[in-house]
MARTI-806805 format. One line per 2 residues: number of its first residue (from 1); their letters; for each residue x, y, z of C-alpha. Coordinates in steps of 0.5 Angstrom, whole numbers. Example, Ala and Ser with C-alpha at 12.3 -4.5 7.8 and 13.67 -1.06 7.14 Angstrom:
1	as	25 -9 16; 27 -2 14
This chain:
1	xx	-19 -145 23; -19 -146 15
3	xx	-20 -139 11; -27 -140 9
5	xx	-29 -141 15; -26 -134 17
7	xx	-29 -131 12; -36 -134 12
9	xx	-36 -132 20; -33 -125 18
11	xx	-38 -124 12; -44 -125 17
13	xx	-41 -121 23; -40 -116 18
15	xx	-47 -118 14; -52 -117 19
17	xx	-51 -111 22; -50 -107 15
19	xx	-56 -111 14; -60 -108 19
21	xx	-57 -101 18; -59 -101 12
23	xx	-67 -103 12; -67 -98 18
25	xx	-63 -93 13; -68 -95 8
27	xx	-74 -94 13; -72 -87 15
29	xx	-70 -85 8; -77 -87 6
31	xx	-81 -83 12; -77 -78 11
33	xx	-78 -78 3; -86 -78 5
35	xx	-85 -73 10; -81 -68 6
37	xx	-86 -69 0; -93 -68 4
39	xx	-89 -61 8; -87 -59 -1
41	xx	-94 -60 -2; -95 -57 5
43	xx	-91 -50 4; -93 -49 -5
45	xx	-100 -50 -2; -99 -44 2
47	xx	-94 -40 -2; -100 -40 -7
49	xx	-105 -38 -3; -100 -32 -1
51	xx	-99 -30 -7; -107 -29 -8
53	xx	-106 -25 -2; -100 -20 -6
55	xx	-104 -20 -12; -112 -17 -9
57	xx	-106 -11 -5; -103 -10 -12
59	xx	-111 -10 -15; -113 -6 -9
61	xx	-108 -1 -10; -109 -1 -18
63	xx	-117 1 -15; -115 6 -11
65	xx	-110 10 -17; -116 9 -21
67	xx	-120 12 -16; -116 18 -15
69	xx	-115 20 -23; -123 18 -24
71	xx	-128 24 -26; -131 27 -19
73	xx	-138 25 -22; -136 18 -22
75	xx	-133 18 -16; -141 16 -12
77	xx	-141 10 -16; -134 8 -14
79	xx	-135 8 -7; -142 5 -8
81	xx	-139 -2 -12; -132 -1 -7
83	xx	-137 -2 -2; -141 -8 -4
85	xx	-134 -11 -4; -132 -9 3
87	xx	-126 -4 1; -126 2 5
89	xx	-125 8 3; -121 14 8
91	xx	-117 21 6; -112 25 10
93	xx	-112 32 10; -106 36 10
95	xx	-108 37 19; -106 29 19
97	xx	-114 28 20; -116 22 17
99	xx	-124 22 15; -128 16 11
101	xx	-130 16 5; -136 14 5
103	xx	-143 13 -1; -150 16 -1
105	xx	-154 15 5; -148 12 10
107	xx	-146 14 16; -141 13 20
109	xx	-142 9 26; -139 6 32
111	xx	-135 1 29; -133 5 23
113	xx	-131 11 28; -127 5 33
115	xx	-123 3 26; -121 11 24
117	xx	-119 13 32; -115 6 32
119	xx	-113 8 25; -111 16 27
121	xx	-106 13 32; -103 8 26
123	xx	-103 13 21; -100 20 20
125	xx	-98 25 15; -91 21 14
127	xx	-95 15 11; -97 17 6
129	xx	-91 19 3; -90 14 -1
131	xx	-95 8 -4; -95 2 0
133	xx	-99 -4 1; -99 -9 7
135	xx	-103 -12 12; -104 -9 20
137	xx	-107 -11 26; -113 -7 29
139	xx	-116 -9 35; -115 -16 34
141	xx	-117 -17 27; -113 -16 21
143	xx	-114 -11 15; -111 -11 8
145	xx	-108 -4 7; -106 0 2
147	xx	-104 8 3; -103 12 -4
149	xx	-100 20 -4; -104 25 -6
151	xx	-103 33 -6; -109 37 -8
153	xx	-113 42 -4; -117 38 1
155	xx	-112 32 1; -106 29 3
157	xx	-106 22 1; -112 17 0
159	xx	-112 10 3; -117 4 3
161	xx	-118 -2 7; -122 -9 6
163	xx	-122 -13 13; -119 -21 12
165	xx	-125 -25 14; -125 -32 15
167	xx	-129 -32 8; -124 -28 5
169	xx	-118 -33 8; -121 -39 6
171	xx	-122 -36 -2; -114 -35 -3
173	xx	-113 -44 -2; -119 -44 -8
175	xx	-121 -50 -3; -116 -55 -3
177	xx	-117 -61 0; -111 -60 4
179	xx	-110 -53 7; -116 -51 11
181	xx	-117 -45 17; -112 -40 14
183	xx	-109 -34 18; -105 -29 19
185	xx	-100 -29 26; -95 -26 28
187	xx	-87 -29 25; -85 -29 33
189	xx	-92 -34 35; -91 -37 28
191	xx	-86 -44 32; -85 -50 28
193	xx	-92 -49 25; -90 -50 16
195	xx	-91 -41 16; -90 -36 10
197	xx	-88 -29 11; -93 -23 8
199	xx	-92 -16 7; -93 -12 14
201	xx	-95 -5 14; -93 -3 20
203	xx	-90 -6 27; -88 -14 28
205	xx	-87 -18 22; -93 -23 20
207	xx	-94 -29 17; -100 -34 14
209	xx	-101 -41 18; -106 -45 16
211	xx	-109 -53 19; -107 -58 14
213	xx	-110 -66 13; -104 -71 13
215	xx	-104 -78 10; -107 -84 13
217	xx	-101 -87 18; -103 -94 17
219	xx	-103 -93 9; -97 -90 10
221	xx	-94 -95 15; -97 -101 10
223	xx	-93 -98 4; -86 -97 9
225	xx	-86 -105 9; -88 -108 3
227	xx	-82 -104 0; -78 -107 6
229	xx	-79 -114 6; -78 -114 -2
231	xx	-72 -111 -1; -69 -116 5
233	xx	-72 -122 0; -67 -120 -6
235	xx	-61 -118 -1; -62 -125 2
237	xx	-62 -128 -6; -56 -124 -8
239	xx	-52 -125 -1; -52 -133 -2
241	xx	-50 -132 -10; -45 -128 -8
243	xx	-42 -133 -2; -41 -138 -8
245	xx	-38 -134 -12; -33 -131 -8
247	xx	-32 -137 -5; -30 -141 -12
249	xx	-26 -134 -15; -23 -131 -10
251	xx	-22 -135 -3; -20 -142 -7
253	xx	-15 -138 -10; -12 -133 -5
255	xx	-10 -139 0; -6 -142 -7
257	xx	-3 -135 -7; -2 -135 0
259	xx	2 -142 0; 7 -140 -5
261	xx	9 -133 -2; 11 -137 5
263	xx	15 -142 0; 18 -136 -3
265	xx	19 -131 4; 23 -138 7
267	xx	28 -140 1; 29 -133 -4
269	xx	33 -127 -4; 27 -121 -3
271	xx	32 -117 -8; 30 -122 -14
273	xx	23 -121 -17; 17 -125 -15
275	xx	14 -128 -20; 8 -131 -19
277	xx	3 -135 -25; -4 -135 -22
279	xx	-12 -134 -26; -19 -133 -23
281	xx	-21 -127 -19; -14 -126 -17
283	xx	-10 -125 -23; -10 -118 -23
285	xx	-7 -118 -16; -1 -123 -18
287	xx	0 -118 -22; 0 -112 -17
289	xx	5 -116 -13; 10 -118 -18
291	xx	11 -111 -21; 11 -109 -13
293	xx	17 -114 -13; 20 -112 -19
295	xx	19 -104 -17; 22 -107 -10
297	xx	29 -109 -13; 30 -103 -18
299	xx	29 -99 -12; 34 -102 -8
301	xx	39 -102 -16; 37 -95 -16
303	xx	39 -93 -7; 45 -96 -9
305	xx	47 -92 -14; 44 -85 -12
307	xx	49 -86 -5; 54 -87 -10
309	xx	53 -80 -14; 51 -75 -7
311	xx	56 -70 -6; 54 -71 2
313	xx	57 -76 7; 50 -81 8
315	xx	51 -86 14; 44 -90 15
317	xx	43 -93 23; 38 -98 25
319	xx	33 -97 31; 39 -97 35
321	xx	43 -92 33; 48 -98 29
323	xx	51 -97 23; 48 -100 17
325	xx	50 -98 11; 55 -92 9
327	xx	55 -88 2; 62 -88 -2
329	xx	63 -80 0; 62 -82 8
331	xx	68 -87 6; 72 -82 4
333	xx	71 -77 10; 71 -81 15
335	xx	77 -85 12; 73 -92 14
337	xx	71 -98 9; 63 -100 9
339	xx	64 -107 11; 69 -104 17
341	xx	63 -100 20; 57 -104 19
343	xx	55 -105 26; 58 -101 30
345	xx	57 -94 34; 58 -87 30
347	xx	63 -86 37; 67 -92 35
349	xx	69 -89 27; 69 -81 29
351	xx	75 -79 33; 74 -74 37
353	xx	68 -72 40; 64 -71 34
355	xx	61 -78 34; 59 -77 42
357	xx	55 -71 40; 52 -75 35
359	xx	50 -81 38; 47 -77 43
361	xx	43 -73 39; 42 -80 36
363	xx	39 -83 42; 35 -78 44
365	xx	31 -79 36; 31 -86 36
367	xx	28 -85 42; 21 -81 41
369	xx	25 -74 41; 25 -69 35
371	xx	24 -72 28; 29 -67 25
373	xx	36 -65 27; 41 -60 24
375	xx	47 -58 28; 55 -56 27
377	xx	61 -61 28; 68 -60 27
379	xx	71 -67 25; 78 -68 27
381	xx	82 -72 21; 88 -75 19
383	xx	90 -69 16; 87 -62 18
385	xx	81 -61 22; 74 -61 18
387	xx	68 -56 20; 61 -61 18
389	xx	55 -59 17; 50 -65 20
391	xx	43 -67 18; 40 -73 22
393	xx	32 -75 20; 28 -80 23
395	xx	25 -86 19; 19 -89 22
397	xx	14 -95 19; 7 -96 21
399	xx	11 -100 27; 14 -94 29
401	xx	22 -92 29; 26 -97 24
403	xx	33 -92 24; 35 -86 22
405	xx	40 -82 17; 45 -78 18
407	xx	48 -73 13; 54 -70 13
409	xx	56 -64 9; 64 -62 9
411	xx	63 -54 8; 71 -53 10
413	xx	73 -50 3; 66 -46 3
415	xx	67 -42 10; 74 -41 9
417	xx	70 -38 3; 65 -35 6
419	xx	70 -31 10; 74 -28 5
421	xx	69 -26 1; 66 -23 8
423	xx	73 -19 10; 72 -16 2
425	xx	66 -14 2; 67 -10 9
427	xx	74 -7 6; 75 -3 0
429	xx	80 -6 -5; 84 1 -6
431	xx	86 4 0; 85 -3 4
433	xx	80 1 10; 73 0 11
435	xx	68 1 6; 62 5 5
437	xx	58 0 8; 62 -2 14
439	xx	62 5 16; 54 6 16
441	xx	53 0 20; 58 2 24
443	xx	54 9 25; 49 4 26
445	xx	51 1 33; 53 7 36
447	xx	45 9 36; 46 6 43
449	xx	52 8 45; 53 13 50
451	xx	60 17 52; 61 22 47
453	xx	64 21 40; 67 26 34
455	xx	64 24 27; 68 26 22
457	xx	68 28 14; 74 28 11
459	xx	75 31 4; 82 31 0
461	xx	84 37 -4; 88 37 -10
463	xx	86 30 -12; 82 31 -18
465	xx	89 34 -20; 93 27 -20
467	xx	87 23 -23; 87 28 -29
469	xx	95 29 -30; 98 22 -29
471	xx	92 17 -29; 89 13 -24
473	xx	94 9 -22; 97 15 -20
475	xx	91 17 -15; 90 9 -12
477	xx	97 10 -10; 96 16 -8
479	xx	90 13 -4; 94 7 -1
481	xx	100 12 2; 94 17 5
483	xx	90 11 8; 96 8 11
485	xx	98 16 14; 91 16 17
487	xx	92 10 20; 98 11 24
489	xx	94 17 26; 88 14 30
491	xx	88 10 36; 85 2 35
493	xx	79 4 38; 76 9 33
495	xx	74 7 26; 77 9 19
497	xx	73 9 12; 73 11 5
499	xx	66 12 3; 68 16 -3
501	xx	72 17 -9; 76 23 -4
503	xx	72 22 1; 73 19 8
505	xx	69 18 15; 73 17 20
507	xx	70 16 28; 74 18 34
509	xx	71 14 40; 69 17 46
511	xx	73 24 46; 73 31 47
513	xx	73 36 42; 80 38 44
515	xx	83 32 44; 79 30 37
517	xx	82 37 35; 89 35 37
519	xx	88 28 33; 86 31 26
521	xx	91 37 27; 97 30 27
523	xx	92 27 22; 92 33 17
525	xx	99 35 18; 101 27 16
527	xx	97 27 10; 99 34 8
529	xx	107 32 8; 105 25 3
531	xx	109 27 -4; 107 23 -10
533	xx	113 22 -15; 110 20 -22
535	xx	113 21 -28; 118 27 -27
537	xx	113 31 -23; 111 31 -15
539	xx	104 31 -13; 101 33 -6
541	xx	94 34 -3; 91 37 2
543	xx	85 35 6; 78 39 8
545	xx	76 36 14; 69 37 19
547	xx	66 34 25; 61 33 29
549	xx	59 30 36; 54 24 37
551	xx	53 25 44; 47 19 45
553	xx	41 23 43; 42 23 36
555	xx	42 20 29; 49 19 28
557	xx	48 18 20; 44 25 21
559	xx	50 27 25; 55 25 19
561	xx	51 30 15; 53 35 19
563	xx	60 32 19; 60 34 11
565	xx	56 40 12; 62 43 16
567	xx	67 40 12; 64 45 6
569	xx	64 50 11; 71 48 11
571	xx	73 48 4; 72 56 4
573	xx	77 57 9; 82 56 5
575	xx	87 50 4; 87 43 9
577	xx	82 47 14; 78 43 20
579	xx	72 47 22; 67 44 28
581	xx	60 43 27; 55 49 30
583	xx	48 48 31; 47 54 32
585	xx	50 56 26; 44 59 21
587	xx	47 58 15; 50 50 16
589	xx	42 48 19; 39 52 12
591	xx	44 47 9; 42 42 13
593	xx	35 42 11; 36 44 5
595	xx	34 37 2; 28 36 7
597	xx	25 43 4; 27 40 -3
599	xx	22 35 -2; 17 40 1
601	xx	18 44 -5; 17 37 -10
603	xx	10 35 -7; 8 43 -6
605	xx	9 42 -14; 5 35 -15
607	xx	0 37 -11; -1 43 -13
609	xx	1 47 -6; 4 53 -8
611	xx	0 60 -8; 1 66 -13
613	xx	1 73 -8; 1 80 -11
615	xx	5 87 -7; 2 93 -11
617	xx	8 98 -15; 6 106 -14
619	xx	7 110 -21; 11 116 -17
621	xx	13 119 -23; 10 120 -31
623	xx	4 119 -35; 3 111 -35
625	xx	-4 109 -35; -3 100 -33
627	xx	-3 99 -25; 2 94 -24
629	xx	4 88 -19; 9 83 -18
631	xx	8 76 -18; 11 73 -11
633	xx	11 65 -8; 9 62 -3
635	xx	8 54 -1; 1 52 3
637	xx	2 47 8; -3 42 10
639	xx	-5 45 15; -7 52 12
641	xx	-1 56 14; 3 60 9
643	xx	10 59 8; 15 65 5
645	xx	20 64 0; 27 66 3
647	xx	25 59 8; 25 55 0
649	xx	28 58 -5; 35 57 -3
651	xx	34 49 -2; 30 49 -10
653	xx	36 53 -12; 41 48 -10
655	xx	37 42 -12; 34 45 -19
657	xx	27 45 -17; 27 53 -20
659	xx	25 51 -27; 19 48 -25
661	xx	17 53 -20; 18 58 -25
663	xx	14 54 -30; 8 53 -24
665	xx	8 61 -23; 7 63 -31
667	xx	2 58 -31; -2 60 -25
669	xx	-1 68 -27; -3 67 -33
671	xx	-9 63 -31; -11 69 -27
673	xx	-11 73 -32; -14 70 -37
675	xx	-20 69 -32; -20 77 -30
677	xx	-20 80 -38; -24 86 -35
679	xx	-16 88 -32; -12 87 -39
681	xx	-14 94 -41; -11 96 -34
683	xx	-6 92 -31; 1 89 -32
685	xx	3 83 -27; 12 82 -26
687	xx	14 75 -26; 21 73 -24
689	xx	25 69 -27; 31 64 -25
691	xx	38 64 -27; 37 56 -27
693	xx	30 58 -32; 34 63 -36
695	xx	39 57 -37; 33 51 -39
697	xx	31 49 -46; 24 50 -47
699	xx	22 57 -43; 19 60 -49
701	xx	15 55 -53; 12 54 -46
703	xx	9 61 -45; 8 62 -52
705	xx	3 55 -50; 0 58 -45
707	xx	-1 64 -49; -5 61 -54
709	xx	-8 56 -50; -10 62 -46
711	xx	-11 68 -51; -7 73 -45
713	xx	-4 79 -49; 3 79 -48
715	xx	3 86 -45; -1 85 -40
717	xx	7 82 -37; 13 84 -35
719	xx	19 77 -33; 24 80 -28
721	xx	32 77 -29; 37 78 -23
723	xx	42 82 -26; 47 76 -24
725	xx	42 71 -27; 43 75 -34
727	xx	50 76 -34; 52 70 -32
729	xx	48 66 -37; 49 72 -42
731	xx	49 69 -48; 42 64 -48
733	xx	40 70 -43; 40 74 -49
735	xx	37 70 -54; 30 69 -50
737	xx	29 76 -48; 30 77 -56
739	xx	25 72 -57; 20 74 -51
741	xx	21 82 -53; 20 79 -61
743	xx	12 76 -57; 10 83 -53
745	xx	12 82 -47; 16 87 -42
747	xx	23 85 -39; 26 88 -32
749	xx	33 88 -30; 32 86 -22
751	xx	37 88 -16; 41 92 -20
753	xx	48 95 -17; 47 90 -12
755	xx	52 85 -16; 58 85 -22
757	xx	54 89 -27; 56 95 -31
759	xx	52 101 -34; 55 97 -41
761	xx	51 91 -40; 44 96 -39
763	xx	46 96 -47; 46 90 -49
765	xx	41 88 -45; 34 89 -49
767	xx	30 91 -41; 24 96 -41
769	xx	26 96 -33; 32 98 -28
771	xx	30 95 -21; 34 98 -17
773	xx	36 94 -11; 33 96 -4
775	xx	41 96 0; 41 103 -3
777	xx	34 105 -2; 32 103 5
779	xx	36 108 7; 36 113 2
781	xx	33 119 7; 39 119 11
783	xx	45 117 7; 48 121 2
785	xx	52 116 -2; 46 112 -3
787	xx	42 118 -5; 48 119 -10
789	xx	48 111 -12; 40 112 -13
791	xx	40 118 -18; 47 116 -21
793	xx	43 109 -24; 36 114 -25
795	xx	40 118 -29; 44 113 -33
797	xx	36 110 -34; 33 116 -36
799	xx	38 117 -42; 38 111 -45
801	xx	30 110 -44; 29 105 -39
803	xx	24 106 -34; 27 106 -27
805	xx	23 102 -20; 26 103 -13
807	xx	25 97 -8; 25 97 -1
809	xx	21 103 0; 18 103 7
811	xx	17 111 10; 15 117 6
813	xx	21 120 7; 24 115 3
815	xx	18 116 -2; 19 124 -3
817	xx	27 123 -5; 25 119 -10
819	xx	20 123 -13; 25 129 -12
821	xx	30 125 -17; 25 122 -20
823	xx	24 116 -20; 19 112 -24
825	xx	15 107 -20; 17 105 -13
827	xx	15 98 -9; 16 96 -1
829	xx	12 96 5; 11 103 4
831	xx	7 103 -1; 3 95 0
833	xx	5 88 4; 5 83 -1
835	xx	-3 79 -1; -6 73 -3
837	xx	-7 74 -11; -14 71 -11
839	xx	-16 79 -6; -14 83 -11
841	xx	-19 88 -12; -17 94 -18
843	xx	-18 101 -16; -24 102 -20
845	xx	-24 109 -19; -17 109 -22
847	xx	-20 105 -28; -26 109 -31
849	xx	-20 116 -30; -16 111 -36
851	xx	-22 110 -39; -25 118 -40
853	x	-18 119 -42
């Protein structure tokens, strides 16, 4: 059968019923147009008469507002006229009883009596809150219903009413044509019906509904197929047109093209370009072949060469796992020639076992198994063994599976690599041991290791010593030979490390303390005996070590930091010290959660957590008219509790957190002053001050800030130094209470006699108090040489003219020897506990004394 004969049959297979779909779809659309036109004019027919219904509510309420405002005289005739219109009128007292309001000469008869009583149980005191216009249900009719708030003396709200009669309906479609027996249903009964929703008063949701006139079917149907049969009649035409058309440009043509391309398939390379000369319909389509074929033949160029310049090995294998073509570098790893291997098996070229495996995978691909493949070969050569990396992908046409691509990749210089850079990165380049690193993953996997464990700290002593005098080349060397001394003194089960500069981990498997003391005992004595000759001069060390145990139930990088705060311990014991972790040891655990206390510390800080307490110091002897008090702090945690400061003063101490906690107190002690200016007349408040403060930059332009910000006299505070911080940090310690002083404020000179001061330092330093330390207070009744101390350090005071104040006073027999010495003021839990600052209360009584003297 001839082309022309297939394609007219074809044409007309298809033709015929793309033309019966198509005057159905027309037919269809055309209904539905129809349809969709007359259910539009259907829905704005009823959105209008909707609307005429909201516009008499809004007029309605606008009528009841002019009613409530009207002029009582001319309220008769408004209810005359509103009931010639049919709105009735109803008032709410404040008892939530509804009663009309009705003109001259009516009277309220059963139906009007049935609508109020239906109504009493809609409508209540609540409903007239707010104005509100709707429709609702009574008794089966519906009613327009509009409800205004009103507060006089006889009423709570008014509320009008106009019944939606059939007249009244049919007025809202202005009598069109379209739309007749308008009503009002609920949405629920509303079903397929064409419905637009209006405004409900109260309970179900309604809806307007109405009856419409549709178009004459037989109009309808005679307009459906005359556009039909006009529409077959022209298809039919240019059908025609088209098969002759078609015919001459495109079958003609294509059966020329047909002929030449079979002549060229049997006698031409498909490597060579096609070039075909053709005109009519199908020139474009020559054209399209032959940049398909000239596209065709430089991508075979441009294989070619792309295998030639990949660094990986590629061999191409057909459907069935035959080599077909190998890449120059597969040539060379696999030490074949091209034309050798075309057509044989990858198990025939790959020695060893290497190409077995391969094949196999092959197999399984080629034959509908994983589209991709990656894997690890190692392959044997002439020379050394090679590791290969390998990648196999699947090639399918639409036909299915054509062959496959397999891409080996040599990485044997990268893993050799890969290991060195490994074994580097896991070795410290000095000592040779294990690095930092390698020690925390060791501590890692000891997290499931039961048995117990020594974990070490180890610290030389004296090796800043050798860096500083003879150089670091000194200290690698010094480095190398303790590394190597330690390591012949460990068993191959345990684990040795340089995790600092000095500084070593070590971790003894499975042993108990003696034995690990026994151990680091041998250890100690080897690294002690290491002497480093260096420029004419000897050099050893010493070393600091601390242990702790890991015993299954613990973190052992927790436990490596109770290791280090042991090895601190250590360090005070002397030289080349071990010194054994307890965790019942005080001192070691405050060490220990001294960071965590720093960190609470921090967010008390930012989040502005710390609170300002207050404990009372009594005048006991003297003329002095202020009351005075000592600022003290303390940390509120989230949960409401009060945290005192021995628990973190320490830990922000260590962590030079004091400056900021002493800038928060002066903050917040000055804004309660400033928010209490009736006391500065009467009061003089203590702050503490750090040795980490007195030592900081800024101090004093930060209180003259907050003085001027604030405007609190300056002698309404006193700052109290340590006498270790003063002396300690004596020079720019000198300098800020020169230059506070300068400002009006007070200085005391706290803890005295308790550190390395003497009466000589009392006249250097310009203090106007002496805080006597409370160790030789506390027992001042009963202890002679406290006594002795405590008069000594008044009397030295009272010469030079500096007040004193005792600490610790908790008794009163304490309390009546420093009046008998006489003492200035006296401070402790004898005289007041420390209280919240916001409690504080004066001594009101004491105040108007100051006031009449």
């Amino acid at each position: 059968m001839s082309i022309t004969k297939r394609f007219v049959i074809q044409l007309c297979a298809i033709a015929l019923p793309i033309l019966l779909f198509v005057g159905c779809a027309l037919y269809w659309q055309l209904e539905s147009g129809l349809s969709s036109m007359t259910a539009d004019l259907h829905s704005q027919t009823l959105a209008s008469a909707a609307n005429e219904l909201d516009s008499r509510l809004d007029i309605q309420q606008r009528e009841l507002s002019e009613f409530a405002d009207s002029d009582p005289l001319v309220r008769p005739h408004l209810l005359a006229h509103y009931h010639r219109e049919g709105l009735q009128l109803l008032t709410i007292n404040h008892y939530g009883e509804l009663h009309w309001l009705l003109p001259d000469l009516s009277y309220v008869d059963a139906t009007r009596q049935g609508l109020i009583d239906e109504l009493q149980k809609r409508l209540n005191i609540t409903s007239f809150q707010h104005a509100k216009s709707g429709l609702i249900e009574i008794e089966g009719n519906y009613w327009g219903l509009t409800v205004l708030p009103q507060s006089t003396r006889e009423s709570r709200g008014l509320a009008m009413l106009f019944l939606l009669s059939e007249p009244v309906m049919q007025s809202f479609s202005h009598g069109s044509s379209l739309i007749s027996n308008l009503r009002i249903i609920p949405t629920a009964s509303t079903g397929s019906q064409v419905h637009l929703a209006v405004t409900s008063f109260q309970g179900k949701p309604l809806s307007m509904v109405g009856d419409f006139q549709n178009w004459q079917s037989a109009q309808k149907s005679q307009l459906l197929f005359l556009v039909l049969g006009s529409f077959g009649a022209a298809l039919g035409l240019l059908l025609l047109i088209s098969l002759t058309h078609m015919h001459r440009q495109l079958v003609a043509p294509s059966q020329r093209m047909l002929a030449y391309l079979s002549k060229h398939r049997q006698d031409s390379d498909w490597r060579q370009p096609i070039k075909l000369d053709n005109k009519g319909a199908t020139a474009a389509i020559a054209q399209v072949i032959n940049e398909l074929s000239s596209a065709a033949s430089e991508s075979y160029r441009f294989h070619r060469s792309a295998l030639s310049t990949i660094s990986d090995a590629v061999i191409m294998v057909d459907d069935l796992g035959r080599i077909t073509q190998l890449s120059p570098v597969a040539q060379l790893l696999l030490e074949r020639d091209d034309t050798d291997v075309t057509g044989h098996y990858l198990t025939d070229i790959m020695p060893g076992t290497s190409g077995a495996q391969l094949d196999a995978i092959l197999v399984s691909m080629l034959n509908g198994g994983p589209l991709n493949e990656e894997g690890r070969i190692q392959l044997a050569s002439s020379q050394k063994a090679k590791m290969v990396d390998f990648s196999i992908r699947r090639v399918e046409s639409d036909s299915g599976c054509i062959g496959a691509v397999v891409t080996l990749k040599d990485i044997t210089s990268s893993e050799v690599l890969k290991l060195e850079l490994r074994r580097k990165s896991q070795r410290d380049s000095v000592s040779g041991l294990f690095n930092r690193q390698s020690f925390d993953h060791q501590l890692a996997q000891m997290n499931h290791d039961e048995g117990q464990h020594a974990i070490c700290f180890l610290d030389l002593a004296r090796f800043k010593l050798i860096n500083d005098s003879c150089g670091n080349d000194a200290g690698d060397r010094m480095l190398k030979d303790v590394s190597d001394a330690m390591l012949r003194s460990i068993k191959k089960s345990d684990f040795l490390a340089r995790i600092g500069g000095d500084e070593f981990g070590l971790i003894l498997n499975h042993t108990t303390a003696q034995d690990a003391a026994r151990q680091l005992k041998t250890l100690m004595d080897k690294v002690r005996g290491i002497t480093l000759y260096w420029d004419s001069g000897s050099y050893n060390v010493g070393i600091h070590i601390g242990v702790a145990f890991h015993r299954g139930n613990g973190n052992p990088k927790e436990i490596l930091k109770d290791a280090e705060l042991a090895c601190e311990v250590a360090k005070t014991k002397g030289d080349s010290q071990i010194h054994f972790f307890d965790a019942m040891d005080q001192d070691l655990a405050h060490q220990r959660n001294a960071p965590a206390w720093a960190m609470k510390i921090n967010e008390a800080i930012l989040n502005d957590n710390l609170v300002l307490f207050f404990q009372p110091i009594e005048q006991v002897a003297g003329t002095a008219t202020r009351k005075r008090m000592e600022i003290l702090l303390r940390i509120q945690e989230e949960n409401g509790s009060i945290l005192a400061p021995g628990q973190f003063i320490e830990a922000a101490e260590r962590f030079n957190l004091m400056p900021a906690v002493d800038r928060v107190v002066i903050r917040k002690a000055f804004e309660w002053l400033a928010r209490h200016p009736e006391l500065w007349p009467y009061q003089v408040i203590s702050i503490n001050l750090s040795g980490t403060t007195l030592s900081s930059d800024g101090l004093v332009d930060y209180v003259d800030d907050l003085t001027k910000s604030l405007s609190v006299p300056t002698e309404c505070v006193c700052f109290e130094v340590t006498e270790t911080a003063a002396i300690a940090n004596e020079n720019r310690a000198l300098d800020m209470l020169h230059s506070l002083r300068k400002r009006g404020f007070a200085f005391a000179l706290d803890d005295f006699g308790s550190g390395f001061a003497s009466y000589g330092y009392l006249r250097q330093l310009p203090v106007d108090y002496v805080k006597i330390d409370g160790c030789f207070v506390r027992n001042l009744a009963t202890n002679a040489k406290d006594y002795a101390i405590v008069k000594s350090i008044h009397d030295v005071c009272r010469v030079i003219g500096i007040e004193t104040v005792a600490e610790f006073v908790e008794d009163q027999d304490t309390l009546d020897q420093l009046k008998a010495i006489g003492v200035t003021y006296a401070q402790g839990y004898g005289i007041g506990r420390p209280k919240d600052l916001e409690t504080y209360e004066p001594d009101l009584s004491m105040l108007k004394q100051v006031d009449m003297a």
